[in-house]
NUMAR-839670 format. One record per residue (C-alpha): residue number from 1; residue in three letters; x, y, z. Coordinates in nm, 2 decimals, m for minus. Example, Ala and Ser with C-alpha at 12.3 -4.5 7.8 and 13.67 -1.06 7.14 Angstrom:
<rs>
@seq:1; type:ALA; px:1.23; py:m0.45; pz:0.78
@seq:2; type:SER; px:1.37; py:m0.11; pz:0.71
</rs>
This chain:
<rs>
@seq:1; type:UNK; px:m0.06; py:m1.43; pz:m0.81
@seq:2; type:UNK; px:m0.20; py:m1.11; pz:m0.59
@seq:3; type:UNK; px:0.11; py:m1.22; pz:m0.37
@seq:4; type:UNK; px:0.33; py:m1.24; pz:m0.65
@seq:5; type:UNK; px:0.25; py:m0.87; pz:m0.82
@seq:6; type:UNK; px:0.19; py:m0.70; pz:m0.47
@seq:7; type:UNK; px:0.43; py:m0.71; pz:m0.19
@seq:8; type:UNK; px:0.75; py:m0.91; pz:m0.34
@seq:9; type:UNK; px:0.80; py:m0.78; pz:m0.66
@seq:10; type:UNK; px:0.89; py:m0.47; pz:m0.84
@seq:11; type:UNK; px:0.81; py:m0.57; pz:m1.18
@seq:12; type:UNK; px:0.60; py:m0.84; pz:m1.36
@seq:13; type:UNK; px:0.57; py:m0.97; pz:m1.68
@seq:14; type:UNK; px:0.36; py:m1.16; pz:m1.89
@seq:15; type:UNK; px:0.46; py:m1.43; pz:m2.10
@seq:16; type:UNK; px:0.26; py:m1.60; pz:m2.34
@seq:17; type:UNK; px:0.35; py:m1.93; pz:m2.56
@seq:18; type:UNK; px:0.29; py:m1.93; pz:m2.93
@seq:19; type:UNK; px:0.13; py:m2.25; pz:m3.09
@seq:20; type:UNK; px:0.06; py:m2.57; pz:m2.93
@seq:21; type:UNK; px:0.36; py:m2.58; pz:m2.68
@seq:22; type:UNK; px:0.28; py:m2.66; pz:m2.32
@seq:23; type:UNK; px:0.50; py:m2.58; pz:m2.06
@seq:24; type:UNK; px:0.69; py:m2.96; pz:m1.92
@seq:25; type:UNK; px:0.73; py:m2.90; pz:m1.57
@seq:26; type:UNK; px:1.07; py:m3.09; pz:m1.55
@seq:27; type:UNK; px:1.22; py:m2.88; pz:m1.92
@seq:28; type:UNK; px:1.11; py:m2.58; pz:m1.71
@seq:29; type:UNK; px:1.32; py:m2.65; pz:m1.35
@seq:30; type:UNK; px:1.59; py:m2.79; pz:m1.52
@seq:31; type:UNK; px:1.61; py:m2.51; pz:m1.77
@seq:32; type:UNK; px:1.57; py:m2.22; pz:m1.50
@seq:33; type:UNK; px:1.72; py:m2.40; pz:m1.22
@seq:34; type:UNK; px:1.38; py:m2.31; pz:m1.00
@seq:35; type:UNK; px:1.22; py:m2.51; pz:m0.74
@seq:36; type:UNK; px:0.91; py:m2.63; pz:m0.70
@seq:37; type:UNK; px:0.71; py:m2.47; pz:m0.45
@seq:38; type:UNK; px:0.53; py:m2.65; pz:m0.18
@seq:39; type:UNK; px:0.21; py:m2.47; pz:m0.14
@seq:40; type:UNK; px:0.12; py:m2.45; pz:m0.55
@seq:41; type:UNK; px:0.32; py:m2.72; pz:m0.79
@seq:42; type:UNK; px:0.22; py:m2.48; pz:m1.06
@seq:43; type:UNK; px:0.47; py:m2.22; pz:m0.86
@seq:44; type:UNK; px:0.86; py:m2.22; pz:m0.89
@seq:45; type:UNK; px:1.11; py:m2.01; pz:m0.74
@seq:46; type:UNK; px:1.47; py:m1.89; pz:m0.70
@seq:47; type:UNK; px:1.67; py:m1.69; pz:m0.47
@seq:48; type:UNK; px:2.02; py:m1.54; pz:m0.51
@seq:49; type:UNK; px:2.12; py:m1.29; pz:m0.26
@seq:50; type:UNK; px:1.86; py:m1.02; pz:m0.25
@seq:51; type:UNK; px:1.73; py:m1.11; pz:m0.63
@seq:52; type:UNK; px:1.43; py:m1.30; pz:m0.60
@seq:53; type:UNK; px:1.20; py:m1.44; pz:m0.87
@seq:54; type:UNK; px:0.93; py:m1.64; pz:m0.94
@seq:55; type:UNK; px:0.73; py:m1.83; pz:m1.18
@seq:56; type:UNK; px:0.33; py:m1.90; pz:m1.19
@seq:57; type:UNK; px:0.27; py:m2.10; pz:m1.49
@seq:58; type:UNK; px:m0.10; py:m2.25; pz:m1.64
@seq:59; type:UNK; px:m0.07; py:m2.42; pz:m1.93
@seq:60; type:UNK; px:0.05; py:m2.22; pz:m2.16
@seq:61; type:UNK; px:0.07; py:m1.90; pz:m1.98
@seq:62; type:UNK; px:0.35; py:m1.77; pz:m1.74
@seq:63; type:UNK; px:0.38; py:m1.51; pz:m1.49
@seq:64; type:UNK; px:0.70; py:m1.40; pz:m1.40
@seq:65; type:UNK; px:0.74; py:m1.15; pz:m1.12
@seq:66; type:UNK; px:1.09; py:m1.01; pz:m0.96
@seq:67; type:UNK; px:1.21; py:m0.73; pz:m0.78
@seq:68; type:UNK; px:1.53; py:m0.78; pz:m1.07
@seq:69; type:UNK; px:1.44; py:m0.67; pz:m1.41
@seq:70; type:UNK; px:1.79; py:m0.83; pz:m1.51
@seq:71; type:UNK; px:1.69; py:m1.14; pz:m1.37
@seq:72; type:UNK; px:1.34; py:m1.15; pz:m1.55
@seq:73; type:UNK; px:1.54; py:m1.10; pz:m1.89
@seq:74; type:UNK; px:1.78; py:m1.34; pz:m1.82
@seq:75; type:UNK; px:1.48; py:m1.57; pz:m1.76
@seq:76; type:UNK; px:1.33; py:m1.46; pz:m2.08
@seq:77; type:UNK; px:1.61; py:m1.49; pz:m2.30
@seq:78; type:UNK; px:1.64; py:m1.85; pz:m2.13
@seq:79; type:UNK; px:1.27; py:m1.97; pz:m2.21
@seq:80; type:UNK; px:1.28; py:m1.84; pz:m2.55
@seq:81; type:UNK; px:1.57; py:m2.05; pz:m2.62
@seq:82; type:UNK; px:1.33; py:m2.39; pz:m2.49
@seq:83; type:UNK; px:0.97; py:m2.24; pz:m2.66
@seq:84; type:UNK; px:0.84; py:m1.98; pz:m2.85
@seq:85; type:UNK; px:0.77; py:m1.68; pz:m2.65
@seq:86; type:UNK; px:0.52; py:m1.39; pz:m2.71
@seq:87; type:UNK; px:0.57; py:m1.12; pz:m2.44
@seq:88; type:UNK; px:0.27; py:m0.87; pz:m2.41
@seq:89; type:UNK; px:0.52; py:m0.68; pz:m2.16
@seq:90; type:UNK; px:0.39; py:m0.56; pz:m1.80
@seq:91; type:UNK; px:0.11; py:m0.76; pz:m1.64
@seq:92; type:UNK; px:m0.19; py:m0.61; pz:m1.71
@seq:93; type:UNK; px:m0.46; py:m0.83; pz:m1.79
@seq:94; type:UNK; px:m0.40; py:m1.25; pz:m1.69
@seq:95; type:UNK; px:m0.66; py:m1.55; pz:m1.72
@seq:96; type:UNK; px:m0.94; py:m1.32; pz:m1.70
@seq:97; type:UNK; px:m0.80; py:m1.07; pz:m1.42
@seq:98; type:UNK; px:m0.74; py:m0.69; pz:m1.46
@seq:99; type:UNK; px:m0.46; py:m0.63; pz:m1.30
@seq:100; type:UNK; px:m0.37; py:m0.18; pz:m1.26
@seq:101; type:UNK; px:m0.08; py:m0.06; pz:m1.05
@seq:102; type:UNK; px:m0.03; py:0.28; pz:m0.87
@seq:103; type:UNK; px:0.24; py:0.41; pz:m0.60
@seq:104; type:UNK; px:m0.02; py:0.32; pz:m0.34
@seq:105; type:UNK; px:m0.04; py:m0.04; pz:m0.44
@seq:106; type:UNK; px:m0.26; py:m0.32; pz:m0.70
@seq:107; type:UNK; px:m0.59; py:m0.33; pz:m0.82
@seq:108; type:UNK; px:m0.77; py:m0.63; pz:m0.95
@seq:109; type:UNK; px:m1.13; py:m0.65; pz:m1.10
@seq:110; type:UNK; px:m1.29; py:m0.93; pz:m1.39
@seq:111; type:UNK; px:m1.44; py:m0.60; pz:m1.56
@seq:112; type:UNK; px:m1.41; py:m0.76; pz:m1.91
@seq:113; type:UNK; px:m1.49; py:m1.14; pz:m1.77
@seq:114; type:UNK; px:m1.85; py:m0.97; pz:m1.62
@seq:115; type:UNK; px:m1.93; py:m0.80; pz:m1.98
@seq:116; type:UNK; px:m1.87; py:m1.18; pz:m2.13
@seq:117; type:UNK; px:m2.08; py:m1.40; pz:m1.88
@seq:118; type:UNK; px:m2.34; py:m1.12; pz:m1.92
@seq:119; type:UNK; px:m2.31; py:m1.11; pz:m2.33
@seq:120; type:UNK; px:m2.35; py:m1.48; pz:m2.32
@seq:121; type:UNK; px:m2.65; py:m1.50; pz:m2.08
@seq:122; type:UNK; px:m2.85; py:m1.23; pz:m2.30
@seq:123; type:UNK; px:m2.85; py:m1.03; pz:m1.97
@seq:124; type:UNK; px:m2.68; py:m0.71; pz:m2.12
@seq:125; type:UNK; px:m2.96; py:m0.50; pz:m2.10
@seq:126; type:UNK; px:m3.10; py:m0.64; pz:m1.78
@seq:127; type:UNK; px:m3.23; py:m0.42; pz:m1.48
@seq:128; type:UNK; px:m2.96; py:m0.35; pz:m1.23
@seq:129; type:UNK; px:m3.00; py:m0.52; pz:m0.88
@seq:130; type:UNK; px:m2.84; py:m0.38; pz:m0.58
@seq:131; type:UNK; px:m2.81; py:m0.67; pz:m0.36
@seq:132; type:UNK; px:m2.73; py:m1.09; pz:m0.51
@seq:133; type:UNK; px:m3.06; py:m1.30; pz:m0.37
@seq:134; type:UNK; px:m3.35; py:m1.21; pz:m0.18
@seq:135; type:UNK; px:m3.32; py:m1.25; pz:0.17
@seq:136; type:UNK; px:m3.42; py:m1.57; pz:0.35
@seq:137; type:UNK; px:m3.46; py:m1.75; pz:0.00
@seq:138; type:UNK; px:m3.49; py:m2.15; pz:0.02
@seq:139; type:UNK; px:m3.36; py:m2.35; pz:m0.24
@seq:140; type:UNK; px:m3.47; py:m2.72; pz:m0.24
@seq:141; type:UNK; px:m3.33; py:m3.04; pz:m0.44
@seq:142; type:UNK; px:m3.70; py:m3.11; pz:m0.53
@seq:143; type:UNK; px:m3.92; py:m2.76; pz:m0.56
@seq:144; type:UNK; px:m3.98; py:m2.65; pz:m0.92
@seq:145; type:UNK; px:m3.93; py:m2.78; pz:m1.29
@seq:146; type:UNK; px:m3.65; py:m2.94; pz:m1.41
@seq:147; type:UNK; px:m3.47; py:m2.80; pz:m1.65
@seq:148; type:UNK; px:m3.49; py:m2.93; pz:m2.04
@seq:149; type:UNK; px:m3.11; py:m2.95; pz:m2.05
@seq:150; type:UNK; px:m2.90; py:m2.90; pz:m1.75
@seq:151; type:UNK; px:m2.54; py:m2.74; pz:m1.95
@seq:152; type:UNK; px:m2.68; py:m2.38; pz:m1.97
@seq:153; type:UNK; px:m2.69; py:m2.39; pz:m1.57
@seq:154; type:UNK; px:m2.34; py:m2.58; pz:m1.53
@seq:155; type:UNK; px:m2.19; py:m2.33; pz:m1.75
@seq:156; type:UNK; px:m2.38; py:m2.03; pz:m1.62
@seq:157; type:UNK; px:m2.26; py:m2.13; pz:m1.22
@seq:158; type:UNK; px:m1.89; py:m2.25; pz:m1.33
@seq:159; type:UNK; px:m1.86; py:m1.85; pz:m1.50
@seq:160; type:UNK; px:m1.97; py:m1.73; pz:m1.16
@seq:161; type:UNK; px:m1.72; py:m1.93; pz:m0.96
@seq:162; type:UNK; px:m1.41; py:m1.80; pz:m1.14
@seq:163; type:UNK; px:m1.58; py:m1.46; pz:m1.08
@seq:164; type:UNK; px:m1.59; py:m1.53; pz:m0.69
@seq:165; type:UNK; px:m1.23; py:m1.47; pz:m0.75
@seq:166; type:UNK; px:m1.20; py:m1.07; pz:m0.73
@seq:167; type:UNK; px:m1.61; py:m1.12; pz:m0.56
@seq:168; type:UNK; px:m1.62; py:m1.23; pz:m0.22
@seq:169; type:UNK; px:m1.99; py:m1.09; pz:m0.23
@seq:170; type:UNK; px:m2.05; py:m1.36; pz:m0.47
@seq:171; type:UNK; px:m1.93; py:m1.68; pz:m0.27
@seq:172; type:UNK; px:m2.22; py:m1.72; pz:m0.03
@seq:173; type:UNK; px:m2.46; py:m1.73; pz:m0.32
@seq:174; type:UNK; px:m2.27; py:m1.92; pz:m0.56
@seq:175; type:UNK; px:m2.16; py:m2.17; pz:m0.35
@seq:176; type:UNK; px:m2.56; py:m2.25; pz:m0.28
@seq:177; type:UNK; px:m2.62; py:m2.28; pz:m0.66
@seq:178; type:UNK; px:m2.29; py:m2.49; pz:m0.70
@seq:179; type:UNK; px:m2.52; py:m2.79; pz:m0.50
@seq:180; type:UNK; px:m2.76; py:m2.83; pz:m0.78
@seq:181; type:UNK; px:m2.52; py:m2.91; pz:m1.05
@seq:182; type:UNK; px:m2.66; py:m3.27; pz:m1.11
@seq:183; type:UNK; px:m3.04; py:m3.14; pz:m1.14
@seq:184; type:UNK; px:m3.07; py:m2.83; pz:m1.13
@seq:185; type:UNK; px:m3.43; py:m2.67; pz:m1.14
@seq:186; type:UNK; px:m3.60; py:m2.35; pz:m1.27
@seq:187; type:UNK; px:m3.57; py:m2.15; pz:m0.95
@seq:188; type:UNK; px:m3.24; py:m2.26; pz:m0.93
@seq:189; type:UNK; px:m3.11; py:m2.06; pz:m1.31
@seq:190; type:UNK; px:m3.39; py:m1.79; pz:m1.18
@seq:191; type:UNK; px:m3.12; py:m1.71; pz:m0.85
@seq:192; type:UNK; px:m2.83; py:m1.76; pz:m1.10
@seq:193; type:UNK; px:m3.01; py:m1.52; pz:m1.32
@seq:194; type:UNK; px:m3.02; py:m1.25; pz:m1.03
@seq:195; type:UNK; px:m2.70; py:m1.29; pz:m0.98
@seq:196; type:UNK; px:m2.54; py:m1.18; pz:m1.29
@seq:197; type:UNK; px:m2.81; py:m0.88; pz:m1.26
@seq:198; type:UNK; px:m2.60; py:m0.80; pz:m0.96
@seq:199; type:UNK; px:m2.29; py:m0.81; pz:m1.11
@seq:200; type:UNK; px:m2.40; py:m0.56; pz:m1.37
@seq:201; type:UNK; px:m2.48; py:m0.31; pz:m1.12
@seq:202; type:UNK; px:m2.15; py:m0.33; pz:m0.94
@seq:203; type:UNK; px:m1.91; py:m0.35; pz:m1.22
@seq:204; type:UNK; px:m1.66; py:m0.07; pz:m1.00
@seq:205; type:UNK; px:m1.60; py:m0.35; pz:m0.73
@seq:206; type:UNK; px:m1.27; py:m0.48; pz:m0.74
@seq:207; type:UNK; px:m0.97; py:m0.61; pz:m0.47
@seq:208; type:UNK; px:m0.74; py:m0.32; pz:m0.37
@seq:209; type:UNK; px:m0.39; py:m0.47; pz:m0.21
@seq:210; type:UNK; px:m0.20; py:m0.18; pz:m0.01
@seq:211; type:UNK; px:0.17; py:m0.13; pz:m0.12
@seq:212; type:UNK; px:0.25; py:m0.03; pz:0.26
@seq:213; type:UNK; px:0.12; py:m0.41; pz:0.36
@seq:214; type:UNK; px:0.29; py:m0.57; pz:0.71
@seq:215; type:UNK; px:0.18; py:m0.92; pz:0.56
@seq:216; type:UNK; px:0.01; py:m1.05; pz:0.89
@seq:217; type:UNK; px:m0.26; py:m1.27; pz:0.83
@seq:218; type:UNK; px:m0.58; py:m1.24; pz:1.02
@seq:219; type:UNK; px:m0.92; py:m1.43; pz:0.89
@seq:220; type:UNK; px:m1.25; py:m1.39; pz:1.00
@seq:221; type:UNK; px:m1.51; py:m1.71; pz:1.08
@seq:222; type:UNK; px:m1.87; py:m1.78; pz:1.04
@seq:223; type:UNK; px:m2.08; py:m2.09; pz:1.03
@seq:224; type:UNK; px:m2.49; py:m2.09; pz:0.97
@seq:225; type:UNK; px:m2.60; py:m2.46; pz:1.15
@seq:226; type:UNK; px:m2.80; py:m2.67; pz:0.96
@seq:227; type:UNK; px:m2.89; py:m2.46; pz:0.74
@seq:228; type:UNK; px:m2.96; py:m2.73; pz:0.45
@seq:229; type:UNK; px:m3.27; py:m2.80; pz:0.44
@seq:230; type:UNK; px:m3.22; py:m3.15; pz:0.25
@seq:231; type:UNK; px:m2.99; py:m3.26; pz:0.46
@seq:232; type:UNK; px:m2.97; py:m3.04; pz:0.74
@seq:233; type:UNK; px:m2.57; py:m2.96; pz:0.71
@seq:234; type:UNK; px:m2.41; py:m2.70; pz:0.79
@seq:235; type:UNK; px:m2.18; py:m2.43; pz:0.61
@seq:236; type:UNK; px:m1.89; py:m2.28; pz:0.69
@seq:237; type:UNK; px:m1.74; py:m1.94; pz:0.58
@seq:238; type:UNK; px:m1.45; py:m1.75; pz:0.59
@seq:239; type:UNK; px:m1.19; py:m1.47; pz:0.45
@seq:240; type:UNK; px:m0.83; py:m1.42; pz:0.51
@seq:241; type:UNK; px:m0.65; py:m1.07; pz:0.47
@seq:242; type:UNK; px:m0.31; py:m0.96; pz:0.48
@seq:243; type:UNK; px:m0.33; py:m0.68; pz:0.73
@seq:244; type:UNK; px:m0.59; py:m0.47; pz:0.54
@seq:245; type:UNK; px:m0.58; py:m0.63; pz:0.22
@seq:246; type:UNK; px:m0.82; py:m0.84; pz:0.15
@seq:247; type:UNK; px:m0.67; py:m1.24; pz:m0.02
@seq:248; type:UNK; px:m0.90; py:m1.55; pz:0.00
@seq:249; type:UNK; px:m1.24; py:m1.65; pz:0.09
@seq:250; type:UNK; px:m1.44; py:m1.95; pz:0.13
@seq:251; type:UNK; px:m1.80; py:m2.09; pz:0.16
@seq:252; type:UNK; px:m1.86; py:m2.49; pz:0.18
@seq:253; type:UNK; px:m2.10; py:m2.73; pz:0.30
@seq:254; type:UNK; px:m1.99; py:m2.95; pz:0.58
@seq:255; type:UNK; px:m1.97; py:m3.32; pz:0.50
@seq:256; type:UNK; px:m2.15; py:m3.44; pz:0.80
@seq:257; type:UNK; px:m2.39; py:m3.35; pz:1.00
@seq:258; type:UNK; px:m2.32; py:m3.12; pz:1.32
@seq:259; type:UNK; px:m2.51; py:m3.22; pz:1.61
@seq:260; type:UNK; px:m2.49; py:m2.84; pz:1.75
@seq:261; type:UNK; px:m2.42; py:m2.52; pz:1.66
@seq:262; type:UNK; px:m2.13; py:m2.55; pz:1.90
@seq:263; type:UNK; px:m1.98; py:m2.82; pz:1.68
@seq:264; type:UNK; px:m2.03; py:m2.65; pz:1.42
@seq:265; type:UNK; px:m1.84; py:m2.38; pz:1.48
@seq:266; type:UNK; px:m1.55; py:m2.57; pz:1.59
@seq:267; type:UNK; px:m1.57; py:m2.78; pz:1.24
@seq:268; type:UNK; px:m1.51; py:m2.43; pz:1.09
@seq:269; type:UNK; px:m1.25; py:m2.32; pz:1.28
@seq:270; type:UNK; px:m1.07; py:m2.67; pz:1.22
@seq:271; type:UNK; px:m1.14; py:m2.62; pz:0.79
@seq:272; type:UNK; px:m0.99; py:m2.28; pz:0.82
@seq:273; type:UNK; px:m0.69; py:m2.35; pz:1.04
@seq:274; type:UNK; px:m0.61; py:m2.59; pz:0.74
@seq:275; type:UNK; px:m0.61; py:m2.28; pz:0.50
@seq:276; type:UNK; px:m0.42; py:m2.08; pz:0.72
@seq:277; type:UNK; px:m0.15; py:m2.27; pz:0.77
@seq:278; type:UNK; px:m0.14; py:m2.34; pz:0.34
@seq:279; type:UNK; px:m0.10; py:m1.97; pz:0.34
@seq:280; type:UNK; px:0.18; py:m1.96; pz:0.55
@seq:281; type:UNK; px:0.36; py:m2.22; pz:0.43
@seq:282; type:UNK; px:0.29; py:m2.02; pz:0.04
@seq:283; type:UNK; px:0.48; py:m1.70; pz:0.26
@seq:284; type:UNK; px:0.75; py:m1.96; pz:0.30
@seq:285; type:UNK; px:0.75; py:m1.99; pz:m0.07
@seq:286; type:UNK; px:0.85; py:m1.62; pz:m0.13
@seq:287; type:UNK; px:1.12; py:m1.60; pz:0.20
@seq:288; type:UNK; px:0.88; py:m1.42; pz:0.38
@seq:289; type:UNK; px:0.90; py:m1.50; pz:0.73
@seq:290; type:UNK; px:0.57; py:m1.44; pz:0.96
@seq:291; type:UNK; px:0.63; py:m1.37; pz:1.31
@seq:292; type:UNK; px:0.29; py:m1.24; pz:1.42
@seq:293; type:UNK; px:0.04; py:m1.49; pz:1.54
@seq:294; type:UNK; px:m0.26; py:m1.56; pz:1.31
@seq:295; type:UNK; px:m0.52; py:m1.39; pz:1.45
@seq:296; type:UNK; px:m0.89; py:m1.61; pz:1.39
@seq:297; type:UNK; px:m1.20; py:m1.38; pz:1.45
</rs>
């Protein structure tokens, strides 16, 4: 989507369907004449000449983005004809992302989706924290009280991975809480409980995406070796931009064990070579060609 409303399009539009209709894949192509995008199934697109749109569609939601306004009507007079449309008009706000537009380019932020987590956690009128978890914390499988029922913590983690999102500060720490889903402990909710304390005292942060982008990718690489201490595995981590705008990120335990820090590394490098080249084959998608080399740093 930040692809979709940033560099390709002039307008966007929300579309939302009334009822219990759910989008059918094959009514939709046939009905719009779009293709199916390689990178994302949930994508379709059409080009004629220099009109280009596209379609991002989740369930019962659709994003429609263009750089022809008589295109997207077209399209919307041709949907309503198949469902019942609501139209809210200009993108603004979309599964939970803010999305504000200015001459200099896109802002995205989960203002409204941090106020919710935090309203449902009771953590409203919590104490501010200035940094996500105390540094050089360990986390263990087997250190502290279970908890009496285990959904308040799935629920609580699942919230914070959808807010990793527009947080990129986020991933590191949520990705270590994600690994005690089955059984997870006291200490475990206390982290997850810092966490959100975070995210009240940095409501501001949000993505910004330039509109004078050059759309070469570049991504940056890290690995901590062995750093599991139940297992000993290690994690990698990384985040992509398009030249100074900031797109993806990504922290995950290895599946194996590295023998060296070495190895590590190059099992990152290998995990995000496999994203990279996803991303350029979703570039593909939108007829943008990419002649730079990917730069990996």
């Amino acid at each position: 989507m930040v692809l979709l409303g940033h560099s390709l399009c002039a307008q966007s539009v929300e579309l939302e369907l009334e009822g219990s209709d759910v989008v059918a894949v094959d009514t939709l192509t046939e009905a719009t004449d779009h293709s199916a995008a390689l990178a994302d199934y949930s994508l379709f697109t059409k080009t004629e000449g220099s009109s280009f749109i596209a379609i991002l569609v989740y369930v019962d939601d659709i994003l429609i983005v263009s750089n022809d306004m008589q295109a997207v009507e077209s399209l919307k007079s041709l949907l309503n004809e198949k469902f019942k449309l609501k139209d809210p008009g200009k993108l603004k706000y979309f599964l939970g992302l803010e999305v504000a537009r200015s001459p200099a380019g896109i802002s995205l932020c989960q203002r409204k989706y941090s106020l919710k987590i935090l309203q449902d956690a009771g953590l409203l009128t919590s104490k501010p924290l200035t940094f996500p978890t105390e540094q050089n914390i360990k986390l263990s499988k087997d250190v502290g009280d279970l908890l009496p029922g285990p959904t308040v913590y799935r629920r609580l983690v699942g919230c914070l991975l959808y807010h990793t999102l527009t947080r990129p500060d986020l991933c590191y720490s949520v990705n270590r809480l994600s690994q005690y889903m089955a059984k997870p402990r006291q200490p475990h909710l206390q982290v997850a409980y810092r966490i959100l304390q975070y995210v009240k005292g940095t409501f501001g942060h949000r993505f910004f995406f330039q509109a004078n982008n050059t759309l070469s990718l570049k991504a940056f690489i890290d690995s901590n070796w062995a750093s599991c201490p139940n297992n000993r595995r290690s994690t990698s981590g990384y985040c992509v931009f398009l030249e100074n705008s900031f797109v993806s990120c990504k922290t995950k335990k290895q599946t194996i064990v590295s023998r060296s820090f070495v190895e590590t590394e190059y099992r990152s490098l290998a995990s995000t070579t496999c994203d990279i080249i996803w991303f350029l084959t979703l570039l593909s998608d939108f007829s943008v060609s990419h002649s730079h080399s990917t730069q990996l740093l």
